[in-house]
C-alpha positions in Angstrom: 61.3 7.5 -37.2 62.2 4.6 -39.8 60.1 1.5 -39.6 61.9 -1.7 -38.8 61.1 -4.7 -41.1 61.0 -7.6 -39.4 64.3 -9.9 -39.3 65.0 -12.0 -42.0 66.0 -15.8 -41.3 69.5 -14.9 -41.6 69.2 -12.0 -38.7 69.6 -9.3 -41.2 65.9 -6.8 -41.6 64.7 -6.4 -45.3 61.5 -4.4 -46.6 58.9 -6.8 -47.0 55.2 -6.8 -47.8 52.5 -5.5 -45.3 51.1 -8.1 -43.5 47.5 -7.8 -42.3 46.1 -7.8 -39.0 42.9 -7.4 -37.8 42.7 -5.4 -35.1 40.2 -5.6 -32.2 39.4 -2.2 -30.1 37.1 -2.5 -27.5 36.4 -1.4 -23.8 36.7 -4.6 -21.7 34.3 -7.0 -21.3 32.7 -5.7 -24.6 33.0 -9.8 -26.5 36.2 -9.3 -27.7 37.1 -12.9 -27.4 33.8 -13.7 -28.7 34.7 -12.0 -31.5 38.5 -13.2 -31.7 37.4 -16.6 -32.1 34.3 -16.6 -34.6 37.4 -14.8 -36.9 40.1 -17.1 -35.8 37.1 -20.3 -36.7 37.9 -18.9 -40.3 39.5 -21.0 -42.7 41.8 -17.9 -43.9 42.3 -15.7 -40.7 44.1 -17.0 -36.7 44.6 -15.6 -34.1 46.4 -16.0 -30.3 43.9 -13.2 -28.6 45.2 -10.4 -27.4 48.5 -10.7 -28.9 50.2 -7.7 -26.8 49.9 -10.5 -23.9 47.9 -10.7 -20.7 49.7 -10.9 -17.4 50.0 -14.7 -16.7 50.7 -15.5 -12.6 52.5 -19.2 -13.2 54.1 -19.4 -16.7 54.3 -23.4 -16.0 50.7 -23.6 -15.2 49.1 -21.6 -18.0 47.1 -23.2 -20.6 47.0 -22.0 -23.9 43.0 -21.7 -25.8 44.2 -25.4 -26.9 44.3 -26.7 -23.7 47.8 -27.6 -23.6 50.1 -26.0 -20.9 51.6 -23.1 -22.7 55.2 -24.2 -22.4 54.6 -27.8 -24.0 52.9 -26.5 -26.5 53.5 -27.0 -30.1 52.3 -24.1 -31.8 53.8 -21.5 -29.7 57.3 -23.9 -29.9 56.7 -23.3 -33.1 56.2 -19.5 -32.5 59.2 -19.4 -30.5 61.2 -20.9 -33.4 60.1 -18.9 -36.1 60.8 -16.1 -33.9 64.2 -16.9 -33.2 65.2 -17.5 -37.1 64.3 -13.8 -37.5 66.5 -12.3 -35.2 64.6 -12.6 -31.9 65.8 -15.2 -29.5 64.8 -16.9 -26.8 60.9 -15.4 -27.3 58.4 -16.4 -25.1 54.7 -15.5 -25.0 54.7 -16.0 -20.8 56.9 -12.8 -21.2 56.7 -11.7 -24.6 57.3 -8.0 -24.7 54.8 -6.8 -27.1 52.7 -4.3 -25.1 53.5 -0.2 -25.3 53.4 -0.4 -21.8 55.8 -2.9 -21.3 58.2 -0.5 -19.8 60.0 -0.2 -16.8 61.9 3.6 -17.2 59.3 5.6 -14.7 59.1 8.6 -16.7 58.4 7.2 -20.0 56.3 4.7 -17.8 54.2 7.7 -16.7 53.9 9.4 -20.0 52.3 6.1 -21.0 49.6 5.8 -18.1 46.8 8.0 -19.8 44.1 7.3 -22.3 44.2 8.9 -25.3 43.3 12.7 -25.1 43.1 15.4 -28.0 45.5 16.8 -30.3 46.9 19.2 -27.8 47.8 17.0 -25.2 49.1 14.1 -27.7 51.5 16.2 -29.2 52.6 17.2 -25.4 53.1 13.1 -24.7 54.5 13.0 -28.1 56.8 15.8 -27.1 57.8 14.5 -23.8 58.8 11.0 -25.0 60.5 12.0 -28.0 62.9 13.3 -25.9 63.7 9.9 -24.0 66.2 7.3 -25.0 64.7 4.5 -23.2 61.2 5.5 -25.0 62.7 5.4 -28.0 64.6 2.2 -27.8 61.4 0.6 -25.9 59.4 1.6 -29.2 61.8 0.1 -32.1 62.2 -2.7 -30.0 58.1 -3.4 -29.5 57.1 -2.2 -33.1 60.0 -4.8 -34.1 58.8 -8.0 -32.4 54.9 -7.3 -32.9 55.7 -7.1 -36.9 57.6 -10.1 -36.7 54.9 -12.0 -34.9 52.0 -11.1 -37.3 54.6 -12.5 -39.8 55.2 -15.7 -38.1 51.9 -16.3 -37.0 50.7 -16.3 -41.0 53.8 -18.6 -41.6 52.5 -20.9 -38.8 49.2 -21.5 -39.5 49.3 -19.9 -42.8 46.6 -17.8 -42.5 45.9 -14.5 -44.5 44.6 -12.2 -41.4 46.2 -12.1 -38.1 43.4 -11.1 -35.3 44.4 -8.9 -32.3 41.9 -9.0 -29.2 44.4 -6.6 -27.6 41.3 -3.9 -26.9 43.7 -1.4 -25.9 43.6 2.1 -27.8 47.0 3.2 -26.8 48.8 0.4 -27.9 46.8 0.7 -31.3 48.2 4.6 -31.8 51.6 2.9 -31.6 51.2 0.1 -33.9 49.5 2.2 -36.3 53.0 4.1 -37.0 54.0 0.4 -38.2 54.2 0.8 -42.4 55.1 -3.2 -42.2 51.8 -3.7 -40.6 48.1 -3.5 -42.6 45.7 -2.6 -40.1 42.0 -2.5 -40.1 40.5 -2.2 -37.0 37.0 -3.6 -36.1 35.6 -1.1 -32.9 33.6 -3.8 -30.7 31.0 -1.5 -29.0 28.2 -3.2 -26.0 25.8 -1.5 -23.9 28.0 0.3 -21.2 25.4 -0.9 -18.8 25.8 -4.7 -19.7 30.0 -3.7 -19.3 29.5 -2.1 -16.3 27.5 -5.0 -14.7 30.6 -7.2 -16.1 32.9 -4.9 -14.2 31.3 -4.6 -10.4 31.6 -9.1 -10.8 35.5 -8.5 -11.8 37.5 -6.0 -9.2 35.5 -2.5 -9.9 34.4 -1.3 -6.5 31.5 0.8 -7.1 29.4 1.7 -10.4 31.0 5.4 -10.8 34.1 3.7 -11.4 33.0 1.1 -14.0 31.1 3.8 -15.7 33.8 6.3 -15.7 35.9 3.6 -17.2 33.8 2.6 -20.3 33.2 6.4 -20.9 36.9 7.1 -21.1 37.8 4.0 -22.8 34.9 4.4 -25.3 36.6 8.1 -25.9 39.5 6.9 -26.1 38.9 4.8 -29.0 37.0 7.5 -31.1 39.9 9.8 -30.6 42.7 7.2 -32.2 39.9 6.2 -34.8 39.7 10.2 -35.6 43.3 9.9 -37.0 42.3 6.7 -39.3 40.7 7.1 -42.6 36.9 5.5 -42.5 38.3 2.8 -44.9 40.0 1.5 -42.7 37.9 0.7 -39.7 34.4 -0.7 -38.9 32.0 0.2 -35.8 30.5 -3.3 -35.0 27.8 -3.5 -31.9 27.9 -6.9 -29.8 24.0 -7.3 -29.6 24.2 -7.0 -33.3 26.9 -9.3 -33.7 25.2 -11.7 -30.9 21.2 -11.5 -32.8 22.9 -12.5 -36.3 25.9 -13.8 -36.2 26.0 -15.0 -39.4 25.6 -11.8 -41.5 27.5 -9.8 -38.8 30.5 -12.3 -39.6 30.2 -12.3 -43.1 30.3 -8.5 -43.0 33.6 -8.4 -41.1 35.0 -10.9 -43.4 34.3 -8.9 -46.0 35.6 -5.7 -44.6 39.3 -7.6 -43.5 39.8 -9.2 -47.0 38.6 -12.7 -45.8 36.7 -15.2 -48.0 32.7 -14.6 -47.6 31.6 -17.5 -48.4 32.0 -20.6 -46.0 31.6 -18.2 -43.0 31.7 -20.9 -40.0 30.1 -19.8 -36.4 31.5 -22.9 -34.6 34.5 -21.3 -33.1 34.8 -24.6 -31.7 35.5 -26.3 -34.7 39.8 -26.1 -34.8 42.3 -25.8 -32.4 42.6 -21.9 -31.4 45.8 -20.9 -29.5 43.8 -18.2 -27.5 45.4 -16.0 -24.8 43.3 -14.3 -21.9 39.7 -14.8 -21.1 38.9 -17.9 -19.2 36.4 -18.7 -22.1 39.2 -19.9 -24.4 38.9 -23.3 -22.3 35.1 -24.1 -22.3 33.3 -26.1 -24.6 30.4 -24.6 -25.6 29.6 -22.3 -28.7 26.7 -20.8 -28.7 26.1 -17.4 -29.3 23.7 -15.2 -27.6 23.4 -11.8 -25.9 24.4 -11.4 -22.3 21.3 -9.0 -20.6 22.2 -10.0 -16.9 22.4 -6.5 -16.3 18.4 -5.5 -16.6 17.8 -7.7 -13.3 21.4 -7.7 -11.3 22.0 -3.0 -11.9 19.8 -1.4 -9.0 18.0 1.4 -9.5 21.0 3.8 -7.9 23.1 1.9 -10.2 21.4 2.9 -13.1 21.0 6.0 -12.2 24.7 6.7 -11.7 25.4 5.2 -15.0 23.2 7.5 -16.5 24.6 10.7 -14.8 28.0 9.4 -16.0 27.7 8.0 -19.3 24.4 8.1 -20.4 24.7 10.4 -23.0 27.4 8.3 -24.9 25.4 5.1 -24.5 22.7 6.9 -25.9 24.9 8.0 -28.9 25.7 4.8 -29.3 22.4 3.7 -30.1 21.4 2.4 -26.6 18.5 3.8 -24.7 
């Protein structure tokens, strides 16, 4: 299937240069904003957070990472306006269309419900949507407006690197068929255990399920990575990333093209246009690992996690 190049100011598409974004694949609650926003502090790199677009309840109530409600805000007025001179109007972020699974044709809306899974049964989803008109006007039409908002996000703010907190390994597969698009992909992995704890305080009912869910997510990321050459992703571990800071940055930096040397850790210190986690609107900046899970996890908590996951955590370098 032919790439689209994003619209041109007059409407018309044209072949342009890649553009590169920074891609951030992680199981939730693994410090994926954390993470957004010590790259977006750079001088040469910005980014919205997950740019695919969380579910937001009361579009007219929303504050962007700015702290301006998301429909007076300049930026993404700005955003919608750039958008609209490339051949997508009315654009807005409150409804922005950008996810893979922002579908609503049930079948191709099924095919799209489970994680990544081997060759075998890839090619069988492949397969299966190929044969779907609404899949395959659903995918020009996402690969189409997330190129063309990398590109107006670097015309905006006029940054070199575009970070994407999107997490989600699906909707990476997808945007990796994009040759308009320069990805490199930074896999954010924490202490399962430390996620899991995360999860039971946020909707998961019982430990089995949040351990279940970082195993399959965590799988689910090495099996999209498997396609990628090494070059072009980086394994990055949050306690690392949390204990030095500094050198962790600069490493990432490094590895997405950025400029090494005025690394910055106040995330703080510009206006970020952040979408998602509630920590986009506090204050503070300090950085420092989260280990509420050693005294909140019970003993049968443990314990399950282990049965379920242990042996990936362990892999991972956790014991």
């Amino acid at each position: 299937m032919e790439t689209l190049a994003p619209a041109t100011a007059n409407g018309t598409s044209a072949k342009s240069e890649q553009v590169n974004l920074g891609y951030i694949l992680a199981v939730s609650f693994s410090g994926s904003t954390l993470l957004a926003m010590l790259l977006g502090a750079q001088h040469d790199a910005a980014t919205v957070g997950e740019m695919r677009a969380p579910t937001i309840g009361q579009p007219d109530d929303y504050l962007c990472g700015c702290g301006e409600q998301i429909k007076k805000c300049k930026f993404w007025n700005d955003v919608r306006a750039g958008m609209a001179k490339r051949g997508i109007p009315n654009f807005d972020i409150t409804n922005a269309c950008l996810s893979i699974h922002d579908v609503e044709n049930p079948y191709v809306h099924r095919l799209l419900d489970p994680l990544p899974r081997g060759p075998l049964l890839e090619t069988v989803r492949s397969t299966a949507l190929a044969v779907s008109p609404a899949w395959n006007s659903h995918f020009r039409n996402v690969q189409k407006r997330n190129e063309t908002l990398v590109q107006v996000l670097q015309e905006v703010t006029g940054a070199k690197v575009v970070i994407d907190s999107s997490k989600i390994a699906l909707h990476l597969k997808y945007l990796l068929k994009s040759s308009y698009l320069k990805i490199k992909v930074i896999w954010l992995v924490r202490d399962g255990r430390a996620v899991a704890n995360s999860m039971l305080g946020h909707g998961t009912k019982n430990m089995r399920d949040a351990a279940i869910s970082w195993r399959r997510n965590n799988e689910a990321a090495e099996r999209v990575l498997a396609g990628m050459p090494t070059s072009q992703w980086m394994h990055v571990c949050y306690e690392e990333m949390c204990k030095d800071p500094q050198g962790m940055l600069t490493k990432i930096c490094g590895f997405l093209g950025m400029d090494t040397g005025a690394v910055t850790l106040d995330f703080r210190s510009r206006a970020q246009h952040v979408l998602g986690n509630d920590m986009r609107l506090k204050s503070g900046s300090d950085i420092r690992v989260d280990e509420r899970w050693r005294t909140k996890l019970t003993k049968e908590d443990l314990a399950t996690f282990e049965e379920i996951a242990g042996d990936l955590n362990k892999k991972y370098g956790y014991q």
